[in-house]
N, CA, C and O atoms as a GROMACS GRO file, in nm:
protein
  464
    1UNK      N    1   8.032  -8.070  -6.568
    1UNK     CA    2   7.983  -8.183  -6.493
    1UNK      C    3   7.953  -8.142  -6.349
    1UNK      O    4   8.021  -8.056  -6.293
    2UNK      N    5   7.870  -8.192  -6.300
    2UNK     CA    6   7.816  -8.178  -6.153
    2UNK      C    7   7.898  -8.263  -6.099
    2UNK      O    8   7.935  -8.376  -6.129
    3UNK      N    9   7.932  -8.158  -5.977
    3UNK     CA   10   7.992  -8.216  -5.884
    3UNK      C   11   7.913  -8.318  -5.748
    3UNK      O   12   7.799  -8.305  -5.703
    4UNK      N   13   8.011  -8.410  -5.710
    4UNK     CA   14   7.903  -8.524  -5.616
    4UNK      C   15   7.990  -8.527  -5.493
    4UNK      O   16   8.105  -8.483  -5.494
    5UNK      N   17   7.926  -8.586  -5.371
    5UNK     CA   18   7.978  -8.602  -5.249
    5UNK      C   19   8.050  -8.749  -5.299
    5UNK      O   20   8.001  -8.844  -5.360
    6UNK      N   21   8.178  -8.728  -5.248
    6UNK     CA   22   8.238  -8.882  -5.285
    6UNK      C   23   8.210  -8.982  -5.216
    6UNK      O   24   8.169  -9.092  -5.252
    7UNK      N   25   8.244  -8.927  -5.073
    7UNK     CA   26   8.164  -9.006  -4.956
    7UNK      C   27   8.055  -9.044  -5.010
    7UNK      O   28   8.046  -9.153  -5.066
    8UNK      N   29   7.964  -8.968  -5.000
    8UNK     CA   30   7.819  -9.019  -5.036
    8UNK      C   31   7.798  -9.127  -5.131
    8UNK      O   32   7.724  -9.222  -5.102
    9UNK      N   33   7.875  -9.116  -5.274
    9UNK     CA   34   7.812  -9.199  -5.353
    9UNK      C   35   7.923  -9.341  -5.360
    9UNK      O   36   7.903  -9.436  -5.434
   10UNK      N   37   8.052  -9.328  -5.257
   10UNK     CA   38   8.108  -9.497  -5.193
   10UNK      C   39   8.001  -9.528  -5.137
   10UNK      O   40   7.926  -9.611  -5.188
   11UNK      N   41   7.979  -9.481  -5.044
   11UNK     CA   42   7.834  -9.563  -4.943
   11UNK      C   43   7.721  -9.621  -5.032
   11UNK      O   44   7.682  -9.737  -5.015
   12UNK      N   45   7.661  -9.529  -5.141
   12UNK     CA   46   7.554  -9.543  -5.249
   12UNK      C   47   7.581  -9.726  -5.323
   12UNK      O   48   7.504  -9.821  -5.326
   13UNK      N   49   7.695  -9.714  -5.362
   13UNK     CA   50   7.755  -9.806  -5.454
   13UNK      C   51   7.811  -9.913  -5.388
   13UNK      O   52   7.823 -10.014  -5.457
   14UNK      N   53   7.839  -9.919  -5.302
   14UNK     CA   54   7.901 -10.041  -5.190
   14UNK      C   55   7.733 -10.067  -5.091
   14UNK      O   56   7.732 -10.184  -5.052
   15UNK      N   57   7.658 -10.024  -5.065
   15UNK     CA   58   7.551 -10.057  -4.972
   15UNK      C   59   7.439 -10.159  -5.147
   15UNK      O   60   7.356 -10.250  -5.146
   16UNK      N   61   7.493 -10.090  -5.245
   16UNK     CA   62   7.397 -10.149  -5.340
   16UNK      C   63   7.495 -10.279  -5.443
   16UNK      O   64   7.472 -10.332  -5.552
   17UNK      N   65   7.600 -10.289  -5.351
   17UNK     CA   66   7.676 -10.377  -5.438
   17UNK      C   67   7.672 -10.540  -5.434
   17UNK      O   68   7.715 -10.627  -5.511
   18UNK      N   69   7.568 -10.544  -5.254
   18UNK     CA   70   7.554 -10.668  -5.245
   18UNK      C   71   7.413 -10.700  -5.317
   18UNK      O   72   7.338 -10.609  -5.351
   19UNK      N   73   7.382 -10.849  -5.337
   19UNK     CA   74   7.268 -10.871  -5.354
   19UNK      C   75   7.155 -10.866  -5.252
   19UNK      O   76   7.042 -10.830  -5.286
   20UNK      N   77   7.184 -10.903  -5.127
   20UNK     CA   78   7.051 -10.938  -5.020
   20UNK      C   79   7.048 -10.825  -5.027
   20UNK      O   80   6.959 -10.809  -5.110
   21UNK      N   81   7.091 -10.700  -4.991
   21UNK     CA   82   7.097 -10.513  -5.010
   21UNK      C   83   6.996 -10.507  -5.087
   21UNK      O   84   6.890 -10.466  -5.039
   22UNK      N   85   7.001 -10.540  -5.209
   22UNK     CA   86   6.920 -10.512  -5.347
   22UNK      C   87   6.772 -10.552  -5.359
   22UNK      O   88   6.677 -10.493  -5.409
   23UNK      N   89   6.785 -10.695  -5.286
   23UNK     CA   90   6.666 -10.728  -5.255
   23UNK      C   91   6.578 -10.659  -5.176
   23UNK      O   92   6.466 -10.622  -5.210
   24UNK      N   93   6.649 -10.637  -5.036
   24UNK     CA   94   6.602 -10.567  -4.993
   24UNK      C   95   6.559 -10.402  -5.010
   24UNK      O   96   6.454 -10.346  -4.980
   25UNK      N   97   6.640 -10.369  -5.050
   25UNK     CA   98   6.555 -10.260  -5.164
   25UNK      C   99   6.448 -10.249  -5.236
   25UNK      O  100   6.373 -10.151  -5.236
   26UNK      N  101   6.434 -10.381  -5.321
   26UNK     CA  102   6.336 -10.378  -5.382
   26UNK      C  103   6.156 -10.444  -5.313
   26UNK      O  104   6.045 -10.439  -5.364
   27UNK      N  105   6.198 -10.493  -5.198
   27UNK     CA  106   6.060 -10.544  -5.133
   27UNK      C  107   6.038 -10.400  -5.080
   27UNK      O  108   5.918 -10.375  -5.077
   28UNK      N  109   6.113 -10.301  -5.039
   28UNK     CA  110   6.075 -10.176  -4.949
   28UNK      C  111   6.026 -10.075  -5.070
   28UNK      O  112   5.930 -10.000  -5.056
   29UNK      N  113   6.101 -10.083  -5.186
   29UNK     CA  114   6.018  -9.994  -5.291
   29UNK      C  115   5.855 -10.007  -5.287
   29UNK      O  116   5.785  -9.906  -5.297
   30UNK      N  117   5.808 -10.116  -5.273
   30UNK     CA  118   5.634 -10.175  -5.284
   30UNK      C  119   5.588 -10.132  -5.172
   30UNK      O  120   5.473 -10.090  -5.173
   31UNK      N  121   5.650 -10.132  -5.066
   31UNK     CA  122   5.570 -10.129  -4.929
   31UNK      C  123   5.682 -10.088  -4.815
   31UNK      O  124   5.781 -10.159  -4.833
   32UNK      N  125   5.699 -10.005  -4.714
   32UNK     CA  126   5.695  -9.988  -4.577
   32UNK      C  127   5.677 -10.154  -4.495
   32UNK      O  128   5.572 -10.216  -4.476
   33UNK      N  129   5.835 -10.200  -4.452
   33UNK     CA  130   5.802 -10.328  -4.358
   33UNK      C  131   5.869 -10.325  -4.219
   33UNK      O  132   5.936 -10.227  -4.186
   34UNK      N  133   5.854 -10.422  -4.145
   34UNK     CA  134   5.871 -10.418  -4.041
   34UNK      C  135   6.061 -10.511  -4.043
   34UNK      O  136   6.090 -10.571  -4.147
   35UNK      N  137   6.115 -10.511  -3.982
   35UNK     CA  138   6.227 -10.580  -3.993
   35UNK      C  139   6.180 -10.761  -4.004
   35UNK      O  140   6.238 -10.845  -4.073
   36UNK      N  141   6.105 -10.774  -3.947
   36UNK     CA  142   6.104 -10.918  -3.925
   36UNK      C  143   6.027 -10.998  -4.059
   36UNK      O  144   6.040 -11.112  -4.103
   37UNK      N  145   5.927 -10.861  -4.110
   37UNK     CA  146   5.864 -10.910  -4.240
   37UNK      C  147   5.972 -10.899  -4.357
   37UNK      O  148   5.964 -10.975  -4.453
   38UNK      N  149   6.091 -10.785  -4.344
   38UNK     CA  150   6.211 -10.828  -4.463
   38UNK      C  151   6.318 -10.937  -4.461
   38UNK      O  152   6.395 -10.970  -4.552
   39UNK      N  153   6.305 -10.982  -4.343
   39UNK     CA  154   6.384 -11.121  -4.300
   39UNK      C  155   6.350 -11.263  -4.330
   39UNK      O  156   6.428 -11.351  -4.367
   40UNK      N  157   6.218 -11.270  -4.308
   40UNK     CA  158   6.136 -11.386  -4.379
   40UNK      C  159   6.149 -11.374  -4.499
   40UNK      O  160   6.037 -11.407  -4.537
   41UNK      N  161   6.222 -11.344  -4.613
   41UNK     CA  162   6.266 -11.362  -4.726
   41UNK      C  163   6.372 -11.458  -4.764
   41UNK      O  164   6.386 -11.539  -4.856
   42UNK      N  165   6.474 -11.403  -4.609
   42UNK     CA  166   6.615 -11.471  -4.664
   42UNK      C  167   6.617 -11.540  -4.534
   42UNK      O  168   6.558 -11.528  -4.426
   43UNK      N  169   6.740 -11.646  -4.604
   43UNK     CA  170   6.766 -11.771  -4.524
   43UNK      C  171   6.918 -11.706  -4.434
   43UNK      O  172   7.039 -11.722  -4.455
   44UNK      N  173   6.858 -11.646  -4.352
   44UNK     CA  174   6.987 -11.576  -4.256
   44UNK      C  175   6.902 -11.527  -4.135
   44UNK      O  176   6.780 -11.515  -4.124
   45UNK      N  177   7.034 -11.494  -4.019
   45UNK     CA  178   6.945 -11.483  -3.908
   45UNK      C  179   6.874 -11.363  -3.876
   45UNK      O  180   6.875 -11.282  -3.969
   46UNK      N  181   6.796 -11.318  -3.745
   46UNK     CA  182   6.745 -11.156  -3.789
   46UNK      C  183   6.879 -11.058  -3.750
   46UNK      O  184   6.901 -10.952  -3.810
   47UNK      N  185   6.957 -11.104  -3.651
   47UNK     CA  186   7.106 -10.973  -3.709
   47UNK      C  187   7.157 -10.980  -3.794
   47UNK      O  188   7.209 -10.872  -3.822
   48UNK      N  189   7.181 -11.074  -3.880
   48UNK     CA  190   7.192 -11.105  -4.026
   48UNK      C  191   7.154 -10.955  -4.119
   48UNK      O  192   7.218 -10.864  -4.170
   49UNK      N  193   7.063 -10.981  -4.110
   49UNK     CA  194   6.910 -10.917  -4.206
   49UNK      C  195   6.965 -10.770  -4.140
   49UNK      O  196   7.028 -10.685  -4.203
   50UNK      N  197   6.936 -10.764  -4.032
   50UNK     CA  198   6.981 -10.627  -3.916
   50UNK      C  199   7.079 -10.521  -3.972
   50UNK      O  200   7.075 -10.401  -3.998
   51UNK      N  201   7.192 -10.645  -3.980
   51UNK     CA  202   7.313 -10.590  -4.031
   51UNK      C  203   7.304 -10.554  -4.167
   51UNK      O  204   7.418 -10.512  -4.184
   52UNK      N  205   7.253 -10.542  -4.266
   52UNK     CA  206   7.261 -10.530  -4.383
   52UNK      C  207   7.176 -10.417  -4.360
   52UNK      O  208   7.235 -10.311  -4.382
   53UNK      N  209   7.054 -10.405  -4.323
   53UNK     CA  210   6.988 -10.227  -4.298
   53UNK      C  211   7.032 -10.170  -4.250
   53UNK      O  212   6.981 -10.058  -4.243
   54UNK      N  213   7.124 -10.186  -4.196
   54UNK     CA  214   7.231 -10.072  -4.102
   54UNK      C  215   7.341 -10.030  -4.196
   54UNK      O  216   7.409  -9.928  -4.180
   55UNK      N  217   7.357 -10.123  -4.305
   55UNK     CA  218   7.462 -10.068  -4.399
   55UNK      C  219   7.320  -9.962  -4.516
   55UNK      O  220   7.348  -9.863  -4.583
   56UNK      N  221   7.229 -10.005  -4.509
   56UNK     CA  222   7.112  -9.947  -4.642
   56UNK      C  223   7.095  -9.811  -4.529
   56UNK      O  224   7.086  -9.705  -4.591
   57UNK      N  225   7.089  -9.798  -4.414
   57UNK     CA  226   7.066  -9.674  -4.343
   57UNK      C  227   7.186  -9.566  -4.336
   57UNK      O  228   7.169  -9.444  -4.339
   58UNK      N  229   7.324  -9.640  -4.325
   58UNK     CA  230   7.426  -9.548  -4.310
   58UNK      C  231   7.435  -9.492  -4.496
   58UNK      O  232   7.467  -9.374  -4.516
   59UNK      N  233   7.413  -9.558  -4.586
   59UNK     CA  234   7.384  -9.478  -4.745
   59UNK      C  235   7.270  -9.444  -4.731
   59UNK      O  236   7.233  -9.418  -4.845
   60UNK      N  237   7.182  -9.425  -4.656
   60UNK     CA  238   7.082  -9.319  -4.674
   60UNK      C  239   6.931  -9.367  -4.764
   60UNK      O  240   6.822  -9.316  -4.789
   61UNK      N  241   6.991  -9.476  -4.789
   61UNK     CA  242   6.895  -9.586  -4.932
   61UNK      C  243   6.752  -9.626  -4.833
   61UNK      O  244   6.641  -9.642  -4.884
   62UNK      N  245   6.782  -9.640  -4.676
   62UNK     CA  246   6.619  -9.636  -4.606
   62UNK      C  247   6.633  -9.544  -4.449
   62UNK      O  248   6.720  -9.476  -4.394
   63UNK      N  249   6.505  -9.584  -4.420
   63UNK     CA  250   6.501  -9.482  -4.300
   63UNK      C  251   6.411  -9.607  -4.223
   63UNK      O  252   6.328  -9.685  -4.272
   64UNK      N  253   6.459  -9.595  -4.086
   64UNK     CA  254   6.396  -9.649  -3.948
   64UNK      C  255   6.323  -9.595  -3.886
   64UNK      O  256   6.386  -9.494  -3.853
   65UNK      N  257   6.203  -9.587  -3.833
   65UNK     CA  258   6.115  -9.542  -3.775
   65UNK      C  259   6.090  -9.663  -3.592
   65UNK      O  260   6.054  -9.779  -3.570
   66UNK      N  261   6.124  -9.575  -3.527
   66UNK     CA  262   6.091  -9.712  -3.389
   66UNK      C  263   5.948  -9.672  -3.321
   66UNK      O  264   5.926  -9.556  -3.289
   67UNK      N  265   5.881  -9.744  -3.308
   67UNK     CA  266   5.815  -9.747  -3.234
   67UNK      C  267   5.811  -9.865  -3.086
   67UNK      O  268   5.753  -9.973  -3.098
   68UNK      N  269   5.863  -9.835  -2.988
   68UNK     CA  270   5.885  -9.980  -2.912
   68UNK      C  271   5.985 -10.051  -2.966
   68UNK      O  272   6.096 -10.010  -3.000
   69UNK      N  273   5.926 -10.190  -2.973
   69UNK     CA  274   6.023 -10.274  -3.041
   69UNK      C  275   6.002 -10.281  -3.207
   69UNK      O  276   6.073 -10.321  -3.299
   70UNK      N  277   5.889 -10.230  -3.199
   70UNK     CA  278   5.856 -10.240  -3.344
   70UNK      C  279   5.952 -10.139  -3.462
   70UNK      O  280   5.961 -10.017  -3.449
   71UNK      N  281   6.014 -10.212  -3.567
   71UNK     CA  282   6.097 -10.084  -3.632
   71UNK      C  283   6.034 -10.128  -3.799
   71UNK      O  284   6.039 -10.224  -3.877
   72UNK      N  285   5.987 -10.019  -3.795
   72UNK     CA  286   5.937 -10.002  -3.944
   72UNK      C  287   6.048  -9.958  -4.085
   72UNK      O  288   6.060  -9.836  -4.104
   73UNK      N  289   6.110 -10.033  -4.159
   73UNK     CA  290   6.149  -9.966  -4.259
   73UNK      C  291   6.121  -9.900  -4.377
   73UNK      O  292   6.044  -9.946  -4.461
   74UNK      N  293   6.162  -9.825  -4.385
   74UNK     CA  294   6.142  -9.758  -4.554
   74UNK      C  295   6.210  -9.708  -4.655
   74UNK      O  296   6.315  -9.663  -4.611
   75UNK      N  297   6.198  -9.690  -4.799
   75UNK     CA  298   6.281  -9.675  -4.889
   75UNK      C  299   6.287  -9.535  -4.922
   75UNK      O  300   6.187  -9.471  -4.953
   76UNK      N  301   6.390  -9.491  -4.917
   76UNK     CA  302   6.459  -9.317  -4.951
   76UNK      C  303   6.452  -9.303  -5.080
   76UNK      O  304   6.568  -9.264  -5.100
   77UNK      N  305   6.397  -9.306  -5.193
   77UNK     CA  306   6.402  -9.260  -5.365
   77UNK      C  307   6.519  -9.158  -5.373
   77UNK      O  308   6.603  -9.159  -5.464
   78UNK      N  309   6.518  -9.068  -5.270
   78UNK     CA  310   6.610  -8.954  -5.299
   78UNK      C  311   6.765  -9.022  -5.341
   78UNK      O  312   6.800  -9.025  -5.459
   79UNK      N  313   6.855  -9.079  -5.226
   79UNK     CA  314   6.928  -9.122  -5.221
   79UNK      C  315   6.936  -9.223  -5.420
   79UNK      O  316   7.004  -9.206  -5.521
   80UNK      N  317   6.851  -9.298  -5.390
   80UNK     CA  318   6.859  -9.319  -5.528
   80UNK      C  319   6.905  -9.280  -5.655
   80UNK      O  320   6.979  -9.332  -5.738
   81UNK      N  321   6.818  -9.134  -5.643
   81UNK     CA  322   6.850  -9.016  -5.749
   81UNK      C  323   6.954  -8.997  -5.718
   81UNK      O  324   7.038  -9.004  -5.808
   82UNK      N  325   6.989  -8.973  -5.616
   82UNK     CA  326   7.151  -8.917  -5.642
   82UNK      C  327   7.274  -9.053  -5.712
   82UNK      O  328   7.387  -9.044  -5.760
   83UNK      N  329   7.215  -9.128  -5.695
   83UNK     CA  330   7.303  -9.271  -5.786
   83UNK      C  331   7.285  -9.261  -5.913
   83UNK      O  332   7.374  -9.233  -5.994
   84UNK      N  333   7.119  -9.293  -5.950
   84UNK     CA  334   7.111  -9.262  -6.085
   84UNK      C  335   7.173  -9.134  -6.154
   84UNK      O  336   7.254  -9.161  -6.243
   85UNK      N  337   7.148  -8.982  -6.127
   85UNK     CA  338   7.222  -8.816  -6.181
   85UNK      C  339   7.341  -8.842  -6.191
   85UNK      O  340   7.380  -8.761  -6.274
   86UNK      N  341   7.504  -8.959  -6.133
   86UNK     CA  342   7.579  -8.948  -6.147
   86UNK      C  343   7.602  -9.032  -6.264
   86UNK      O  344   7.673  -9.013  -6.362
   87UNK      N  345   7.480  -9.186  -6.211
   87UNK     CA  346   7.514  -9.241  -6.396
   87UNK      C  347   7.446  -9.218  -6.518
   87UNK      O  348   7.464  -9.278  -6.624
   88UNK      N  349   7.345  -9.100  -6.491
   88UNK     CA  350   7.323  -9.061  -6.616
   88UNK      C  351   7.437  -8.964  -6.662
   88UNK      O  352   7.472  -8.954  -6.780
   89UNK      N  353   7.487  -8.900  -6.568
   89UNK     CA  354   7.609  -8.804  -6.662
   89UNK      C  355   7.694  -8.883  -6.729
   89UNK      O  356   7.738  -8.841  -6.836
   90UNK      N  357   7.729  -8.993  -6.689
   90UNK     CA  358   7.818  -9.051  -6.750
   90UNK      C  359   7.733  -9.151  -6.884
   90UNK      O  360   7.804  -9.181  -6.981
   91UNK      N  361   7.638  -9.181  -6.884
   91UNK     CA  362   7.579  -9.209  -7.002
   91UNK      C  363   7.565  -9.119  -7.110
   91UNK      O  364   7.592  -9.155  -7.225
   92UNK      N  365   7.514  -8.978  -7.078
   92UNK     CA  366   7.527  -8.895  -7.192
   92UNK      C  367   7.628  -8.900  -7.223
   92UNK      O  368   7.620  -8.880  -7.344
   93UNK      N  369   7.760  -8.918  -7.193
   93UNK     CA  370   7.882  -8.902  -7.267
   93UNK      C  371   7.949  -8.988  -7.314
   93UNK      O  372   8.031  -8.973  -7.405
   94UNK      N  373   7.917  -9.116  -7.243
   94UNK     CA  374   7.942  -9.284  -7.342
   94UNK      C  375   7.837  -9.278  -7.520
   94UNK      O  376   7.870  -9.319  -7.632
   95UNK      N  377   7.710  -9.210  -7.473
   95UNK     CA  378   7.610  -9.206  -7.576
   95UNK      C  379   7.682  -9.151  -7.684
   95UNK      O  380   7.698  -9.208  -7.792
   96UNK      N  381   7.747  -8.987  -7.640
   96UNK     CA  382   7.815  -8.864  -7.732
   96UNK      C  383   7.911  -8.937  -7.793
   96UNK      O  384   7.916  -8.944  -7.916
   97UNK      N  385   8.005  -9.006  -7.705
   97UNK     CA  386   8.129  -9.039  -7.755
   97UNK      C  387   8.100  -9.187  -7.882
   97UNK      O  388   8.183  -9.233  -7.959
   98UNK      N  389   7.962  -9.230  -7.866
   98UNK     CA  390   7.960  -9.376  -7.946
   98UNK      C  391   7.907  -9.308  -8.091
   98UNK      O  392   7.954  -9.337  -8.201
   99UNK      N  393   7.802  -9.215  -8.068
   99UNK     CA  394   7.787  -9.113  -8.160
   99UNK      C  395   7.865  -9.061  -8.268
   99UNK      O  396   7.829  -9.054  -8.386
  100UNK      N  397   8.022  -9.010  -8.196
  100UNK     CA  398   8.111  -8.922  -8.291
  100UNK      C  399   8.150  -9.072  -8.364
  100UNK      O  400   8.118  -9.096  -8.481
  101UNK      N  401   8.231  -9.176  -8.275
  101UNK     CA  402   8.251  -9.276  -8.349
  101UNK      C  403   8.262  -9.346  -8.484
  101UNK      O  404   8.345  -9.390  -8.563
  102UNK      N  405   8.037  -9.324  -8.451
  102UNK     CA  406   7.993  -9.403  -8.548
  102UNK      C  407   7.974  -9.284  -8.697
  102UNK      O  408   7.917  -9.317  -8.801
  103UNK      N  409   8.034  -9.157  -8.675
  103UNK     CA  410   8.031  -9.051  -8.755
  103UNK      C  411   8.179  -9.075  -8.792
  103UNK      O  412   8.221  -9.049  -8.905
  104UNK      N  413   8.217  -9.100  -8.744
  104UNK     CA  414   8.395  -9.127  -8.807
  104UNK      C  415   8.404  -9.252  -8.847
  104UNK      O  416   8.450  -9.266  -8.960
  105UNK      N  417   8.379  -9.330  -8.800
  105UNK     CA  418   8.384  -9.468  -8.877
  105UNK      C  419   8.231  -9.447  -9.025
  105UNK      O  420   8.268  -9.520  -9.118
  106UNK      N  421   8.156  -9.410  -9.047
  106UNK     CA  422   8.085  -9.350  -9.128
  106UNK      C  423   8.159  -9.282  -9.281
  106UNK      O  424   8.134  -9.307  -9.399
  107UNK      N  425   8.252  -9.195  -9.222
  107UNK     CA  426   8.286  -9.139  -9.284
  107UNK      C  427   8.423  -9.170  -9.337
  107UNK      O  428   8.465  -9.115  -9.439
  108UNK      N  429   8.497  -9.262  -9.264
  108UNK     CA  430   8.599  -9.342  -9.280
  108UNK      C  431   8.568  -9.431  -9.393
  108UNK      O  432   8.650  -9.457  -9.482
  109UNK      N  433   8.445  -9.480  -9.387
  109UNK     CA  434   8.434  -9.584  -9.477
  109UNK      C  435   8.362  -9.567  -9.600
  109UNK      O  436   8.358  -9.644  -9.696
  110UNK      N  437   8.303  -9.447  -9.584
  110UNK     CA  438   8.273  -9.364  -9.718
  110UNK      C  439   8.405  -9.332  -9.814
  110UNK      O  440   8.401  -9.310  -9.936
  111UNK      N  441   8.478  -9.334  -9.761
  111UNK     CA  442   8.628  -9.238  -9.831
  111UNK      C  443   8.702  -9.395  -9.875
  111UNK      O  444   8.754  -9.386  -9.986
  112UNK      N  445   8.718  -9.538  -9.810
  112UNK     CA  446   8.734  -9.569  -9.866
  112UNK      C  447   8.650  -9.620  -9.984
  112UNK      O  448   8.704  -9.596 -10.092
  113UNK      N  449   8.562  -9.668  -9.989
  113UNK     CA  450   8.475  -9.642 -10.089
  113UNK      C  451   8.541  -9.598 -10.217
  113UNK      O  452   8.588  -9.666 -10.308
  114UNK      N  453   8.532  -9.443 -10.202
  114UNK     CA  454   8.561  -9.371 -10.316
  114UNK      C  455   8.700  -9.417 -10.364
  114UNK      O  456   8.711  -9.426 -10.486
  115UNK      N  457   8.829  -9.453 -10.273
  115UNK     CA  458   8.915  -9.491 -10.317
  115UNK      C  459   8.938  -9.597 -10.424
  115UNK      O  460   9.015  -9.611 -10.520
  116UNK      N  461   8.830  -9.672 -10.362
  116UNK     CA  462   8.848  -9.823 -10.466
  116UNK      C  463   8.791  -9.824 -10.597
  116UNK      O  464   8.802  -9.924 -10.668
   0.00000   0.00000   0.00000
């Protein structure tokens, strides 16, 4: 198994654990916005909104760009991948393990079978 930054993937999993987080994730997947255009979504104030990209920036999930006052956000895919590579390892082996299972219960129930 590959090894992961632990740090890294608390931040990953706690920055994506809220919902407005998620949302906001997903309007920045489509497009590059400005803070004030991801705020007009939700019914909260703009440090509200603020505060929640500052938790999506410290996991690495977007990046800030300033220009002036203007702050452009955007979505990191990378960071992503590194969420998804840890739960696909663990899917191949929920998959393996449902696999042998259904080969033992298979074969379990073949044998009784023959018993009866």
């Amino acid at each position: 198994m590959v090894k992961y930054n632990e740090a890294q993937l608390d931040s990953l999993f706690g920055a994506l654990s809220d919902g407005t987080r998620r949302k906001i994730i997903q309007k920045l997947s489509k497009e590059d916005l400005i803070v004030t255009e991801i705020a007009s979504d939700f019914d909260m104030s703009l440090p509200a909104v603020s505060k929640h990209i500052k938790v999506l920036e410290r996991a690495g999930l977007v990046n800030r760009k300033r220009d002036g006052k203007i702050h452009k956000i955007s979505y990191e895919k990378e960071a992503v991948k590194t969420a998804w590579s840890w739960i696909n390892q663990y899917r191949e082996f929920w998959e393996n393990s449902f696999d042998s299972l259904e080969e033992y219960l298979d074969k379990k129930s073949s044998g009784e079978k023959k018993n009866v």
